[in-house]
N, C-alpha and C positions, 0 to 999 in steps of 0.2 A: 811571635816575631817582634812585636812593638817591643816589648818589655825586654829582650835581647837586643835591642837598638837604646835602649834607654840605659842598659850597662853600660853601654858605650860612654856616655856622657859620667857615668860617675868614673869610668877608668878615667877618662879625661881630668876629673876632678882631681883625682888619686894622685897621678901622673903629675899634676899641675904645683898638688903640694909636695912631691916628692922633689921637681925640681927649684920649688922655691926653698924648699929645705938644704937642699946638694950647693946651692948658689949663696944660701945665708953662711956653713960653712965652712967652705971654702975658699970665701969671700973672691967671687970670681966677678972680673968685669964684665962689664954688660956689652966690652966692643970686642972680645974674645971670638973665639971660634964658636959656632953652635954645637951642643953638643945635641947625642943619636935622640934624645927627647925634645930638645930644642924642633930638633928637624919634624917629626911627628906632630908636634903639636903648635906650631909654626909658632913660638910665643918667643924667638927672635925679631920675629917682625911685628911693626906698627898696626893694632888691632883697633877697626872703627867700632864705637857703640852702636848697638845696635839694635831693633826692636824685635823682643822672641818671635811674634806672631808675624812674621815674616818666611818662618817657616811650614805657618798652616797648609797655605795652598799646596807645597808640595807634599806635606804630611797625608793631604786627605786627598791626593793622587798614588801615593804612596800605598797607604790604606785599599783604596778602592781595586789598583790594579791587584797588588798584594792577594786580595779575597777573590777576585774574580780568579785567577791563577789557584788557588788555592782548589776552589770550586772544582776548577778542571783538573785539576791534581788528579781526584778522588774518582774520575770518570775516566783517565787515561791512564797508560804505563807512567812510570818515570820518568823510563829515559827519556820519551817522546814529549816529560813534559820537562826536562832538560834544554832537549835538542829546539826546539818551538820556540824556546825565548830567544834565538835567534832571530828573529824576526824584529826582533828589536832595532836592529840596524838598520832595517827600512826604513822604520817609522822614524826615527829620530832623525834620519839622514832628511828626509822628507821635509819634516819639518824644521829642521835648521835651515834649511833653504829661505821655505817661506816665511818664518818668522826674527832666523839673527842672521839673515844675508849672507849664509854661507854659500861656497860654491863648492860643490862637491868635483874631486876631478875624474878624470876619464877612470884611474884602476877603481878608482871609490864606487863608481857604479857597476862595474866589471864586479867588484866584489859583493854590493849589492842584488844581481842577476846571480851571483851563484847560489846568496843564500836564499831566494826566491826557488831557485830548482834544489835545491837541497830539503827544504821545506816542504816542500810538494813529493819528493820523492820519501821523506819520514811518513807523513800523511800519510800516501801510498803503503806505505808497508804494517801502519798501523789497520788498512782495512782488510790486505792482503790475509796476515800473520790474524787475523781472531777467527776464533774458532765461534761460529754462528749459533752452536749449541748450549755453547757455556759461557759466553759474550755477548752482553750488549750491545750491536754496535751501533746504533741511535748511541748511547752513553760516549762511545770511543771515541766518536765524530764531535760529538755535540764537545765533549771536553777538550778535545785537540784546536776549534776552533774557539772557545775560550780563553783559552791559553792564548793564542795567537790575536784574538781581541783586546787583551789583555794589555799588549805589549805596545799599543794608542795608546794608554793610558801612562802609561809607563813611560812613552816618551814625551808624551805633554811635561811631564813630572820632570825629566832631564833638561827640555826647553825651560820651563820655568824657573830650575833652579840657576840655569846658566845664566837668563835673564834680569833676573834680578837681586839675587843671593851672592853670587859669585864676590860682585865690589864690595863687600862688606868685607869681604880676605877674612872672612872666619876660619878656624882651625875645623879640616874634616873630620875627626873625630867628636866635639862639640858640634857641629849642624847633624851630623846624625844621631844622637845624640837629644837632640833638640826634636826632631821630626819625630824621634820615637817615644817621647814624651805626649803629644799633641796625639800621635796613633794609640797610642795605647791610653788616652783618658777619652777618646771619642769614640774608640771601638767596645771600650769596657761600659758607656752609657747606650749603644746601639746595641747591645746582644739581648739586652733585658724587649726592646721591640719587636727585634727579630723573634725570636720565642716565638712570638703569637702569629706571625708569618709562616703559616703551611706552604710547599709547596711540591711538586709532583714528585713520583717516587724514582724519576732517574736521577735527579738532585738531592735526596735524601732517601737512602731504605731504611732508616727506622722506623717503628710501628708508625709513630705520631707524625713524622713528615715536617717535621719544622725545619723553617730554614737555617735557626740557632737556636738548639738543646742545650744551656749551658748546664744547667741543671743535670740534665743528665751526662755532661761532661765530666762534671766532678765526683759524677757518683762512679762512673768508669774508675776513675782516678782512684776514686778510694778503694776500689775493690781490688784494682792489680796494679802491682807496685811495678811492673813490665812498662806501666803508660806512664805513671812519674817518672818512670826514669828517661824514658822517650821524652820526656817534654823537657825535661831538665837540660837532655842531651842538646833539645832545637834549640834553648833559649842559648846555653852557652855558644855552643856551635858559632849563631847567627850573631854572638856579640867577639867572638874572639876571630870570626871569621872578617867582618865589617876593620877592627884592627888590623889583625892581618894583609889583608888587599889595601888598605891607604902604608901600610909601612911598605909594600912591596911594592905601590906606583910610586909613594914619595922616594925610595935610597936607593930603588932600582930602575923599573921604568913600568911605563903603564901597559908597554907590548908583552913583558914579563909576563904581569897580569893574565895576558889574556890567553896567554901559553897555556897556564897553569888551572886557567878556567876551562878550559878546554880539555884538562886532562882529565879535574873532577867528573865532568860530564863522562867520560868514557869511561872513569872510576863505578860512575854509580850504572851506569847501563853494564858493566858486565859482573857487576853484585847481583843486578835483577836475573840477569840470564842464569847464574849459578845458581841464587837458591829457589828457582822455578818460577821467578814469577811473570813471568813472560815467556819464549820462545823465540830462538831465533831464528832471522830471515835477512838475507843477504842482500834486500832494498835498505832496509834499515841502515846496515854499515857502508852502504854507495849514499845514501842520504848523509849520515854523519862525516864521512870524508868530504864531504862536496859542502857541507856547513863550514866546517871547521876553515878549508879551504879559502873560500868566499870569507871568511872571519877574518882570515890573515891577508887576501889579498886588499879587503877593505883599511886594514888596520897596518896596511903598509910594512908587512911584516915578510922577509922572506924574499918571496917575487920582484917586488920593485926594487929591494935595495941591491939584488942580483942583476938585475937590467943597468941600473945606473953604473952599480961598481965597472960594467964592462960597457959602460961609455954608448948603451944603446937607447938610454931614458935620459932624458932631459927636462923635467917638471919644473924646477924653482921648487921643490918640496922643501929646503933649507926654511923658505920663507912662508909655507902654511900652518895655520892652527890646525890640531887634529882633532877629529869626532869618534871618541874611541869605545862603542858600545859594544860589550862582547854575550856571546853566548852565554846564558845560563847563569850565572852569579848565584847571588845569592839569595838568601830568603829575599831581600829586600831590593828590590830590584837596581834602588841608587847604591848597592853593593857591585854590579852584576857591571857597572860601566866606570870609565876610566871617568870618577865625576870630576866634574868642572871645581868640586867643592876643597879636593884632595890638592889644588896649585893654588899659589898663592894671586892674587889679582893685579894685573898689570898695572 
């Protein structure tokens, strides 16, 4: 995941001297229009110095939630661990409250309570839907609230970056970039530790029970070339993906975004239905509409702007900031939200 966040930063590079090349020439002013890499890489605008390890703390929020989601990955379906980072909206919502003095308004928490019952009702359908005999379901449980723990962390990580990061007006592709630099040299010194860390066999069924085999990761690797290519697939993925969502909040909009997050999720939930790896059950898809739902009406997408156009809402929403954390993203969780990282700093 790190090391597909750290692509990011060399496309960045790439990008940087592509358009310092396109500007030498065709000797273009610098009070000109921006052009579609300008806009991407915000290097139209006045960039402060600034110090890398400012991106630690969120790196090693990043990292942390990152692995603990991961953890639950391997304990639950997919999709439910898709539909679960939903919950992200809470938390973040929560704590922008208490910590950057946001005021959430009335649909914000309407949208909030949906994704609350929608949660509860995925939950429900992952205890419903196992079969007791060939499931885990300590595992199913245990991983689904993972996931959903996870997503604390995760939002600390959004608080923090909006807190403090944001005034720098760094380019989002460069802070991500940056974070996955900092994750991928702390997690590549932590796996050699973890090795010697046993733990139970619902968290690992290999023989040896480690918490991190990398060793025997690589030796997988070497043996089927099916898992190189799986892995080649995440890092690209996760570095073309991180691209993609900052070009589609920057020249479109960040509700775009969360349309189109919304749609992966249901992409990858009826992959899993088809080639068997789960079963379907019809709490699941009342869970997922009642997510998605609560997604949009949190993200003012839809509902509200139907209420106003017919003159029955009256908010001042002209004049709020938005808190735009959507379902499921991406590997990386500062993927997965409309970051504070991706606009330029007022």
């Amino acid at each position: 995941m790190f090391l597909g966040e750290t692509m990011c930063l060399l496309a960045f590079l790439f990008l940087k001297y592509v358009w310092r090349r396109k500007r030498q020439e065709e000797n273009l002013q610098t009070i000109g229009a921006a052009t579609s890499t300008e806009n991407i890489l915000d290097l139209h605008e006045p960039q402060r110095r600034f110090n890398p390890f400012v991106f630690l703390p969120p790196a090693l929020c990043d990292m942390l939630g990152t692995s603990i989601m991961y953890v639950g990955l391997n304990m639950t379906y997919p999709s439910s661990f898709q539909m679960l980072r939903g919950a992200l909206i809470i938390f973040t919502g929560m704590l922008s409250v208490a910590f950057l003095g946001r005021t959430l308004r009335g649909f914000q928490w309407t949208g909030i309570m949906a994704v609350i019952v929608g949660l509860l009702v995925v939950g429900l359908a992952d205890f419903v839907t196992a079969d007791n005999k060939t499931t885990d379901m300590n595992a199913i449980i245990t991983g689904d609230l993972l996931i959903v723990m996870a997503q604390v962390v995760v939002a600390v990580q959004m608080v923090v970056e909006e807190r403090f990061v944001t005034k720098l007006n760094v380019p989002a592709l460069l802070a991500v970039g940056c974070e996955g630099v900092f994750g991928f040299a702390i997690l590549g010194i932590l796996v050699f530790p973890m090795y010697y860390i046993t733990v139970p066999p619902t968290f690992n069924k290999s023989p040896e029970h480690r918490l991190e085999d990398v060793f025997d990761a690589f030796a997988q690797m070497r043996n089927s070339w099916q898992i190189v290519v799986a892995q080649i697939g995440n890092v690209l993925s996760i570095a073309f993906f991180n691209f993609a969502g900052i070009s589609v909040t920057k020249e479109i909009s960040a509700t775009t975004r969360t349309v189109l997050d919304s749609i992966r999720t249901l992409v990858i939930w009826v992959f899993s239905l088809s080639i068997g790896w789960q079963s379907f059950h019809y709490l699941q898809l009342i869970g997922f509409i009642v997510l998605v739902l609560g997604m949009f009406v949190y993200n003012d997408i839809i509902f509200a702007p139907f209420l106003r156009s017919k003159g029955w809402l009256d908010d001042g929403s002209a004049d709020r900031r938005e808190i735009l954390p959507v379902i499921g993203s991406s590997e990386s969780p500062s993927e997965g939200i409309a970051n504070p990282l991706t606009a330029n700093s007022p």
